[in-house]
PQR file with spaces between the fields and no chain letter, atoms N, CA, C, O and H, PARSE charges and radii, in Angstrom:
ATOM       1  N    UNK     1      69.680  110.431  134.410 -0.4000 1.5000
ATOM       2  CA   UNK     1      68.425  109.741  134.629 -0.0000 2.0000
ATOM       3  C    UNK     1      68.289  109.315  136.093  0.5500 1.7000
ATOM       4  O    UNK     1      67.192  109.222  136.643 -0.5500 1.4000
ATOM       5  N    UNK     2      69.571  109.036  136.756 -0.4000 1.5000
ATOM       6  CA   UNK     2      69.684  108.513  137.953 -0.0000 2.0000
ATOM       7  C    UNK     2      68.895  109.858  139.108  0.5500 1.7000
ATOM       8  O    UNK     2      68.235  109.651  140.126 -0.5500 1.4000
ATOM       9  H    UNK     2      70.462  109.111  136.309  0.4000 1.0000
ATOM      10  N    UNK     3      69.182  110.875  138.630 -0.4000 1.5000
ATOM      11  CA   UNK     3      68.602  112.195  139.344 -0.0000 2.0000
ATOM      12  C    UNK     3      67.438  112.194  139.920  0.5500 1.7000
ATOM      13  O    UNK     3      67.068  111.962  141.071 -0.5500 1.4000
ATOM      14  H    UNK     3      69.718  111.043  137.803  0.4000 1.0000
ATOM      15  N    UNK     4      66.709  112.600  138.577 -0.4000 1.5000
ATOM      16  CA   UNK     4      65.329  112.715  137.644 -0.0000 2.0000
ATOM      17  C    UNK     4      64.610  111.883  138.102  0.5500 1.7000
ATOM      18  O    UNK     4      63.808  112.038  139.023 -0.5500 1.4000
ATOM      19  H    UNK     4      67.010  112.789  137.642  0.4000 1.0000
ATOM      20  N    UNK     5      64.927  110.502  137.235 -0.4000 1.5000
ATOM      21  CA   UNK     5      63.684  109.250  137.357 -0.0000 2.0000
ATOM      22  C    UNK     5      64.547  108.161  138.045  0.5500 1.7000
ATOM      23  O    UNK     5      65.229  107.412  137.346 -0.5500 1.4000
ATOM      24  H    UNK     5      65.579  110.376  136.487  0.4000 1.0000
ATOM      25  N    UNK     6      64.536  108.038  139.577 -0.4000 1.5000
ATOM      26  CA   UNK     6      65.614  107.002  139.978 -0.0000 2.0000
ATOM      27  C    UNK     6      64.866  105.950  140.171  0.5500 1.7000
ATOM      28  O    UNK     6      65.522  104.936  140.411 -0.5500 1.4000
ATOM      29  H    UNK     6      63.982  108.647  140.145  0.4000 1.0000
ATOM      30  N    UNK     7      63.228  105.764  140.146 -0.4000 1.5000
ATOM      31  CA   UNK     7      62.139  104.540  139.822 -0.0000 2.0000
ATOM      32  C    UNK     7      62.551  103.789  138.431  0.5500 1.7000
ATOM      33  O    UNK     7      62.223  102.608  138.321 -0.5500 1.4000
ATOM      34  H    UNK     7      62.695  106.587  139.951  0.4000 1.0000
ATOM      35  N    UNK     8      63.171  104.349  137.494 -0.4000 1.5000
ATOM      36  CA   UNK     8      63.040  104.024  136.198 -0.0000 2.0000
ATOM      37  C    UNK     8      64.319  103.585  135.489  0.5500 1.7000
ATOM      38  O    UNK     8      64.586  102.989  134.445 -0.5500 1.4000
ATOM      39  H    UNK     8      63.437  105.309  137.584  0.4000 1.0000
ATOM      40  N    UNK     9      65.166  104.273  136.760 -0.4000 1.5000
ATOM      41  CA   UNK     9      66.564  104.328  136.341 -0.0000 2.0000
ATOM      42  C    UNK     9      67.053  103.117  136.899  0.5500 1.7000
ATOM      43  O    UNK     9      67.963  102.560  136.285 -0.5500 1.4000
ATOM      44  H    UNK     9      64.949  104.756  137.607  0.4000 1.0000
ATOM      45  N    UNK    10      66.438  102.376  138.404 -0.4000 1.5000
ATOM      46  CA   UNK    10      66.474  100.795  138.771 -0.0000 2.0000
ATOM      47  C    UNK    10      66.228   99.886  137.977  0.5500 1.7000
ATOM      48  O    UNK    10      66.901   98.858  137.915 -0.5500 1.4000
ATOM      49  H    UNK    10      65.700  102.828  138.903  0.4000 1.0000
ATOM      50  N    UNK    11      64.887  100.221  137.011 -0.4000 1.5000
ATOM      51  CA   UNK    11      64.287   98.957  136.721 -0.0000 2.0000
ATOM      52  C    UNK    11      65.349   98.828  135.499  0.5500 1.7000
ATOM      53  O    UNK    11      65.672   97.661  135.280 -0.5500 1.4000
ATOM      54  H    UNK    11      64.340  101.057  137.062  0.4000 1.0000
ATOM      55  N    UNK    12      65.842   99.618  134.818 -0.4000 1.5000
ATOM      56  CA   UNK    12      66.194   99.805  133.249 -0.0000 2.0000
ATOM      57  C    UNK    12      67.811   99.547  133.086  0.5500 1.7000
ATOM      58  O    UNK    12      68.446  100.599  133.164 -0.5500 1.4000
ATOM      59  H    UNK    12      65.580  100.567  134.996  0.4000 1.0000
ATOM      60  N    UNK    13      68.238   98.920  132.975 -0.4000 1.5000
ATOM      61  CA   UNK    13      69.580   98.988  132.602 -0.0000 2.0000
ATOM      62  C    UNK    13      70.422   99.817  132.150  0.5500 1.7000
ATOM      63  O    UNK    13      69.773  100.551  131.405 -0.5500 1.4000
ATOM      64  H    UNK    13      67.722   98.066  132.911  0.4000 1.0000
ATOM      65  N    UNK    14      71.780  100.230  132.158 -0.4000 1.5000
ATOM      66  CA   UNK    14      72.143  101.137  131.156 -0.0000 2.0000
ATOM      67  C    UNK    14      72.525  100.516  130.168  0.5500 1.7000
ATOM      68  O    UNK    14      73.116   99.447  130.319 -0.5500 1.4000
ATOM      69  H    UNK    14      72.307   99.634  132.763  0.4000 1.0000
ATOM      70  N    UNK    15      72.292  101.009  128.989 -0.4000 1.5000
ATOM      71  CA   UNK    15      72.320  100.646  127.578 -0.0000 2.0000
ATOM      72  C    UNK    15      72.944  101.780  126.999  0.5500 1.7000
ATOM      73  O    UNK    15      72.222  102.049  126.039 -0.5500 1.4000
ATOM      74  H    UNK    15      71.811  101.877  128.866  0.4000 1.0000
ATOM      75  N    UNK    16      73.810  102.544  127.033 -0.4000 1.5000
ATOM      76  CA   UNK    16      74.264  103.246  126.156 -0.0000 2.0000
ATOM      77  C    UNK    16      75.532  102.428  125.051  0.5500 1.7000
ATOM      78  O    UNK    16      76.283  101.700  125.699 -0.5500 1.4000
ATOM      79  H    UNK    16      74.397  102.326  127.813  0.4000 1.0000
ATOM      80  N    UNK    17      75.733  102.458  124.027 -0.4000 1.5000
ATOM      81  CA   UNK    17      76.149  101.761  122.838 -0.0000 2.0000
ATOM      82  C    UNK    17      77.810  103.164  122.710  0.5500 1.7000
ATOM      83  O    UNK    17      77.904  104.191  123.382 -0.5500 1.4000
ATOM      84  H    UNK    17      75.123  103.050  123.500  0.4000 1.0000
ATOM      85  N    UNK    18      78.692  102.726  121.794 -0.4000 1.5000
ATOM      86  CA   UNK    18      80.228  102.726  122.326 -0.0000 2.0000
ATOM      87  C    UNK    18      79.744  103.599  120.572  0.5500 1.7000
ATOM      88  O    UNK    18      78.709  103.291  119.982 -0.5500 1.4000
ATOM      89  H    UNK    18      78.615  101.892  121.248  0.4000 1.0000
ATOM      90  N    UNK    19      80.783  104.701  120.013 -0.4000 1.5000
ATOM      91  CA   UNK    19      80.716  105.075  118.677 -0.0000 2.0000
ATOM      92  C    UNK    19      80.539  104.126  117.769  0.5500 1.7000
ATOM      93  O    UNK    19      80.399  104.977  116.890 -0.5500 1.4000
ATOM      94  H    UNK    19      81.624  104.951  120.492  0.4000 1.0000
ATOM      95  N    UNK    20      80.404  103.004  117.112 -0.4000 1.5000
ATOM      96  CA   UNK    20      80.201  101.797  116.176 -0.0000 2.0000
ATOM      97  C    UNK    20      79.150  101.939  115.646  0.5500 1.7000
ATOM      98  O    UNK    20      78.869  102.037  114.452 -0.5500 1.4000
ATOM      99  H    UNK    20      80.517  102.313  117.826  0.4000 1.0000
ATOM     100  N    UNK    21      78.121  101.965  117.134 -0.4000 1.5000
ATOM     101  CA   UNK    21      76.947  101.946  116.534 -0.0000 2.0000
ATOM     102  C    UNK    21      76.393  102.741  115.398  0.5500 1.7000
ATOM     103  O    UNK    21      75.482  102.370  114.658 -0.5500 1.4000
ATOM     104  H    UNK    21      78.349  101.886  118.104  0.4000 1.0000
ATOM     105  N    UNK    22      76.952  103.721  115.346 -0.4000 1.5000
ATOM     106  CA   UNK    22      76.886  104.893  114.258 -0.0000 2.0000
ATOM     107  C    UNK    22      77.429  104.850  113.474  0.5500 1.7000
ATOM     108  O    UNK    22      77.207  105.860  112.807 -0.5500 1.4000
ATOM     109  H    UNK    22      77.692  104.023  115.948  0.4000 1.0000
ATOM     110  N    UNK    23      78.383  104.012  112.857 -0.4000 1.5000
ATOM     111  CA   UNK    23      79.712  103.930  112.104 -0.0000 2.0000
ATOM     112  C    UNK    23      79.035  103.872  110.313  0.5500 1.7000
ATOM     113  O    UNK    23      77.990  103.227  110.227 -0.5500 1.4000
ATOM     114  H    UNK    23      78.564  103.191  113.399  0.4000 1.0000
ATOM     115  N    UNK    24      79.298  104.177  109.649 -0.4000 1.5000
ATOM     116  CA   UNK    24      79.053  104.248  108.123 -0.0000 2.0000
ATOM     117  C    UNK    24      78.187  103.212  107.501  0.5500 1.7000
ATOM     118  O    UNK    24      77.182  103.347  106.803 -0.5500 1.4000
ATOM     119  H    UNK    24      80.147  104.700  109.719  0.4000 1.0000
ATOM     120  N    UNK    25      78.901  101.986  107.976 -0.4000 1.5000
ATOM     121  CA   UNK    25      78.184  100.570  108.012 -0.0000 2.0000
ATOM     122  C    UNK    25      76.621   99.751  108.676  0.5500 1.7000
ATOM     123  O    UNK    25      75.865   98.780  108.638 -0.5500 1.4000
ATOM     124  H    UNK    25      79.718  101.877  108.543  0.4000 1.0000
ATOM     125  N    UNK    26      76.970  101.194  109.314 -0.4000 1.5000
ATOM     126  CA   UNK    26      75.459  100.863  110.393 -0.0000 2.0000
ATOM     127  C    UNK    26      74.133  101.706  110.036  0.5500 1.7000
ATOM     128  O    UNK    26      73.006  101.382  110.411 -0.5500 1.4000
ATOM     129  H    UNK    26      77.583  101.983  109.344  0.4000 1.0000
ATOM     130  N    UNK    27      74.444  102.854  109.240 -0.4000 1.5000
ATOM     131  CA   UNK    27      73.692  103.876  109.046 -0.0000 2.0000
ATOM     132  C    UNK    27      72.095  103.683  108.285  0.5500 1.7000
ATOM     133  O    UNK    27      70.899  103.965  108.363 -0.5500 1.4000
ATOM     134  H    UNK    27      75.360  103.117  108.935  0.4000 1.0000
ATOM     135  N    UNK    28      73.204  102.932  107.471 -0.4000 1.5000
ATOM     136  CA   UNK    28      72.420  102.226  106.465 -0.0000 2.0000
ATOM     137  C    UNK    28      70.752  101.218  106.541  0.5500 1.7000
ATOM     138  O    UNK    28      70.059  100.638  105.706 -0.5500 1.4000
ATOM     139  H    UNK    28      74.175  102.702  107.407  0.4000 1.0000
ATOM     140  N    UNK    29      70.677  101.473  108.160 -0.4000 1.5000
ATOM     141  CA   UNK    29      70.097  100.189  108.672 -0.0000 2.0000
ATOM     142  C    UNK    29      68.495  101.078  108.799  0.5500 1.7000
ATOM     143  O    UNK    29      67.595  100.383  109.272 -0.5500 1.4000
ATOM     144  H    UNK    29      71.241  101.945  108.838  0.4000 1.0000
ATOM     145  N    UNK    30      68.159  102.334  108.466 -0.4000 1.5000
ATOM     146  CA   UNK    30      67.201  103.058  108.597 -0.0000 2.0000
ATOM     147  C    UNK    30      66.601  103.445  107.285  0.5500 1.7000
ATOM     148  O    UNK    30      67.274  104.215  106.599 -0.5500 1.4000
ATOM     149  H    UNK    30      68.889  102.898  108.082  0.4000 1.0000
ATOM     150  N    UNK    31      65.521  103.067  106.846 -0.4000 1.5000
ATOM     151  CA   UNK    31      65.149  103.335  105.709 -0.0000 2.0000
ATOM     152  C    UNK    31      63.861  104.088  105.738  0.5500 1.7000
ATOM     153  O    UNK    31      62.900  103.846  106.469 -0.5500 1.4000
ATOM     154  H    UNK    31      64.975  102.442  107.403  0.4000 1.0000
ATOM     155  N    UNK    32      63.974  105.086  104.798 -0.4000 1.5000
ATOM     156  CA   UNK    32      62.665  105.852  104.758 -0.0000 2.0000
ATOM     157  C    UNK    32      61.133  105.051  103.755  0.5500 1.7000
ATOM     158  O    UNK    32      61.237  104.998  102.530 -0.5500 1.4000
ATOM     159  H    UNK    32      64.755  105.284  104.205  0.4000 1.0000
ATOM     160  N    UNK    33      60.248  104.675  104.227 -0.4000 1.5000
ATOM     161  CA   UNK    33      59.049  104.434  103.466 -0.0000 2.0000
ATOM     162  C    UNK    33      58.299  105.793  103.565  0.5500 1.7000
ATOM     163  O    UNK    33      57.740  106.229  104.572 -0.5500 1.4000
ATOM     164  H    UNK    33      60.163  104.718  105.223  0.4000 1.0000
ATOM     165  N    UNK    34      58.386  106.397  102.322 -0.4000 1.5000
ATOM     166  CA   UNK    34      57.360  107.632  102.179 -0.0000 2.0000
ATOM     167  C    UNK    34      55.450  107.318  102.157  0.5500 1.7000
ATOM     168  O    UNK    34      54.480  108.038  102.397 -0.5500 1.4000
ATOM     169  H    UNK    34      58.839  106.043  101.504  0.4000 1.0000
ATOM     170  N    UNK    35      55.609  105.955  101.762 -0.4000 1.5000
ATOM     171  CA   UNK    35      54.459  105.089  102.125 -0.0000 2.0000
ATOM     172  C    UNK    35      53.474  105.541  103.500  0.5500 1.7000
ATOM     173  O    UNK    35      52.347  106.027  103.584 -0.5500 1.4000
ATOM     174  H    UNK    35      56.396  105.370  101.567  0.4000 1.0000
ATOM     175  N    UNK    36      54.229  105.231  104.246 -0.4000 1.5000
ATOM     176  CA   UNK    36      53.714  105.261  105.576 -0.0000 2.0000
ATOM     177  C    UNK    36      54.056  106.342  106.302  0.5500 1.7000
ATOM     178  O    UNK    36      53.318  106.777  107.186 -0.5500 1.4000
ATOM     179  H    UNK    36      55.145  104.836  104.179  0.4000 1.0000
ATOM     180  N    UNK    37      55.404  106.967  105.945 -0.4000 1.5000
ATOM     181  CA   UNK    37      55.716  108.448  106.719 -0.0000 2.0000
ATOM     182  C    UNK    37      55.676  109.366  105.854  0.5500 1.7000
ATOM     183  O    UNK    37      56.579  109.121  105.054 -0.5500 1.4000
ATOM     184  H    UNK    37      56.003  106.613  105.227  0.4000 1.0000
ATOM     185  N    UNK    38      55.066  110.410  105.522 -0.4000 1.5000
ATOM     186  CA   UNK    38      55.764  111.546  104.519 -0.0000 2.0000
ATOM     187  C    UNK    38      56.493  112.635  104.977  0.5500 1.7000
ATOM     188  O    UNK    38      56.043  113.435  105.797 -0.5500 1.4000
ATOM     189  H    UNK    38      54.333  110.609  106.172  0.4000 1.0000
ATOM     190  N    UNK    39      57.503  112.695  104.524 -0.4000 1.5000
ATOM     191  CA   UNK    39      58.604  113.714  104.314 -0.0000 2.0000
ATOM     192  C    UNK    39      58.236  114.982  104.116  0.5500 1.7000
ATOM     193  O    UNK    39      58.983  115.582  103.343 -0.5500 1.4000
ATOM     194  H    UNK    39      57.868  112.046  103.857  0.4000 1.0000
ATOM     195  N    UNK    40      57.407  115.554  104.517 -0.4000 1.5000
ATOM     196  CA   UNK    40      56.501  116.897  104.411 -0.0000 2.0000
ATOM     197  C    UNK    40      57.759  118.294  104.929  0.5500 1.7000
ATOM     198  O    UNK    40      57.690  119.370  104.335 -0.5500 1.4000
ATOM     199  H    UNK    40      56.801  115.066  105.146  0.4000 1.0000
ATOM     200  N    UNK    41      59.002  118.047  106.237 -0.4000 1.5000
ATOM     201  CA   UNK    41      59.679  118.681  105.857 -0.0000 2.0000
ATOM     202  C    UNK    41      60.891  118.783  105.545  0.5500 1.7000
ATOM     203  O    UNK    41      61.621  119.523  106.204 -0.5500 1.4000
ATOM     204  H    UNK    41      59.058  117.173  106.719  0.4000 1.0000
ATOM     205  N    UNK    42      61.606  117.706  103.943 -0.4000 1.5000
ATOM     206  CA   UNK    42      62.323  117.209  103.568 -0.0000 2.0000
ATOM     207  C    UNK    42      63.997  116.789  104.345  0.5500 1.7000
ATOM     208  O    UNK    42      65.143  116.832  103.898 -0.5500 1.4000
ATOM     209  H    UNK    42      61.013  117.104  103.408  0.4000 1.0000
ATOM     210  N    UNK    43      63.125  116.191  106.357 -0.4000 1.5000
ATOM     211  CA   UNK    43      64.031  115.510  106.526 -0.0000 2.0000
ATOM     212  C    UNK    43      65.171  114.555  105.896  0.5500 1.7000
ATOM     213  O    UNK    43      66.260  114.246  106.381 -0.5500 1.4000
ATOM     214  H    UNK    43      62.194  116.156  106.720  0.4000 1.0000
ATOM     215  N    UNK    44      64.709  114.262  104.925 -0.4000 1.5000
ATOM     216  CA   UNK    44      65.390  113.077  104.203 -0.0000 2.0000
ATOM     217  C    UNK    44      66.465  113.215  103.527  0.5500 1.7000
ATOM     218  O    UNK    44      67.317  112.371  103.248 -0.5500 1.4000
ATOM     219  H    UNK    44      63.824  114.513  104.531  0.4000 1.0000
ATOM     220  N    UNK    45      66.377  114.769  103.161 -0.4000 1.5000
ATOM     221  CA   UNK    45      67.666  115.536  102.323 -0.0000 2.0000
ATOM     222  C    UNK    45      68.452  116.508  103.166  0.5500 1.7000
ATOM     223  O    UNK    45      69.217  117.240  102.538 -0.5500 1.4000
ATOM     224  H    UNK    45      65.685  115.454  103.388  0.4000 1.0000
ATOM     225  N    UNK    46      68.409  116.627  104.287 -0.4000 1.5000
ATOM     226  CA   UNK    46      69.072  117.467  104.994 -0.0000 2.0000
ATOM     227  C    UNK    46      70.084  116.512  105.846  0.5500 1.7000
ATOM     228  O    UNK    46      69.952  115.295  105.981 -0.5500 1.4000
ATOM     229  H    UNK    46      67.788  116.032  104.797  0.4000 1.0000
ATOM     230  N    UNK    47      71.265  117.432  106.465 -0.4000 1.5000
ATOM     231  CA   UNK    47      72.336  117.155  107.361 -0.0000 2.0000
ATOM     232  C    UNK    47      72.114  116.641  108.280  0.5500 1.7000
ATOM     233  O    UNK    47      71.026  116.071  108.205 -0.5500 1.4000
ATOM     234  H    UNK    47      71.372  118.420  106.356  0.4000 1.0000
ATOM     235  N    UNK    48      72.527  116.536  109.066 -0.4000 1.5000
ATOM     236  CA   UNK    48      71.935  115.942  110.765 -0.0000 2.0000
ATOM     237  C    UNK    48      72.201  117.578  111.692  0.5500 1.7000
ATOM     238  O    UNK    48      71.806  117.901  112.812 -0.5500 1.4000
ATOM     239  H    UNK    48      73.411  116.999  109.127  0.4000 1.0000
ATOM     240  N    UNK    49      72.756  118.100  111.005 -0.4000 1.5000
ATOM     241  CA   UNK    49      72.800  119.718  111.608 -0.0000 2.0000
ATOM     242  C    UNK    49      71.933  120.249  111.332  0.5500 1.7000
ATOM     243  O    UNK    49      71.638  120.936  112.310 -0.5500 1.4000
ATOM     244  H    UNK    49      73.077  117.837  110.095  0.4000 1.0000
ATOM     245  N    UNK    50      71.024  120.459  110.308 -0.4000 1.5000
ATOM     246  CA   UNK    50      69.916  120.635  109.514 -0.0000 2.0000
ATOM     247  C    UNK    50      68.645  120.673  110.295  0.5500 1.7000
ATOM     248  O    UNK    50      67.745  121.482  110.522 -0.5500 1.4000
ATOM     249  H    UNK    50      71.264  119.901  109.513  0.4000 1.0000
ATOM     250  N    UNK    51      69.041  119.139  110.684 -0.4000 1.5000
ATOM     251  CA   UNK    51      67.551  118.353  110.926 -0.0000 2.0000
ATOM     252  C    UNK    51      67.280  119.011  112.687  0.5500 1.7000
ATOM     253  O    UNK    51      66.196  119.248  113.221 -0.5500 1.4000
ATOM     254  H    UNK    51      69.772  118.482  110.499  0.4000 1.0000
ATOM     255  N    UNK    52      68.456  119.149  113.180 -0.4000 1.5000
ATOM     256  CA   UNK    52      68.687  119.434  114.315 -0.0000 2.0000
ATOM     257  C    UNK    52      68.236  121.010  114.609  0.5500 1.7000
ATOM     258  O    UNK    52      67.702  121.234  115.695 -0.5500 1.4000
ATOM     259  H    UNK    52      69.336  118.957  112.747  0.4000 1.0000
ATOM     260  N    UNK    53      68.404  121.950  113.810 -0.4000 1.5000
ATOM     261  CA   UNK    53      67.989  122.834  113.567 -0.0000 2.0000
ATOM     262  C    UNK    53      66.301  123.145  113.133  0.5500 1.7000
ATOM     263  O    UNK    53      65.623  124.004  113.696 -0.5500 1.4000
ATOM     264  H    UNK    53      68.838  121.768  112.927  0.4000 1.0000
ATOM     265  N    UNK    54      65.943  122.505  112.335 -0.4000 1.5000
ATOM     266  CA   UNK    54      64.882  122.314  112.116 -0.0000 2.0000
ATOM     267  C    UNK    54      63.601  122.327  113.433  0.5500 1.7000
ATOM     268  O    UNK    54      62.674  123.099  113.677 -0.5500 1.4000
ATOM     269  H    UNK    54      66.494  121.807  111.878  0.4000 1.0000
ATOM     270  N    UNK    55      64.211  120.801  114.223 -0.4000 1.5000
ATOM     271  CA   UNK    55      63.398  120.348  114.987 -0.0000 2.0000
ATOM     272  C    UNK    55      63.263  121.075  116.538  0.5500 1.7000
ATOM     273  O    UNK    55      62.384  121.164  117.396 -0.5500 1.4000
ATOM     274  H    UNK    55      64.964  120.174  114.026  0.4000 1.0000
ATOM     275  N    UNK    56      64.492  121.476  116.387 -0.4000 1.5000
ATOM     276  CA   UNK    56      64.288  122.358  117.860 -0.0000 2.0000
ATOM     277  C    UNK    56      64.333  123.792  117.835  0.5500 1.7000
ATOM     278  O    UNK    56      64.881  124.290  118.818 -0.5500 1.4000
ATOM     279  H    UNK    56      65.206  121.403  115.690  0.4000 1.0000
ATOM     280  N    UNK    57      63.800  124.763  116.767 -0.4000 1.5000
ATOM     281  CA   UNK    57      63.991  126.111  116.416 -0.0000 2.0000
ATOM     282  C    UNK    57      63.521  126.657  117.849  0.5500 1.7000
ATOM     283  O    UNK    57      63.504  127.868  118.073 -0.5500 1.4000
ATOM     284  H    UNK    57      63.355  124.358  115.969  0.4000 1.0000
């Protein structure tokens, strides 16, 4: 970012977060409301390899 956007890269702190944040316990913290988002292409049941695939074909 420092490259790229070095206007943006002053104002902004680095914030990158240590593996935890991701940890089993934490995952949990994202919940799908089909309410308000629909699942049209059953992100919700796929891998994170999946989804990854999916989104950047």
């Amino acid at each position: 970012m420092e490259t790229y956007y070095p206007d943006w890269y002053s104002r902004y702190p680095n914030c990158t977060v240590d593996s935890s944040f991701t940890e089993p316990s934490n995952v949990s913290l994202f919940h799908w409301n089909s309410k308000t988002l629909k699942d049209v292409d059953k992100l919700n049941s796929m891998t994170v390899h999946q989804i990854i695939q999916t989104l950047f074909q």
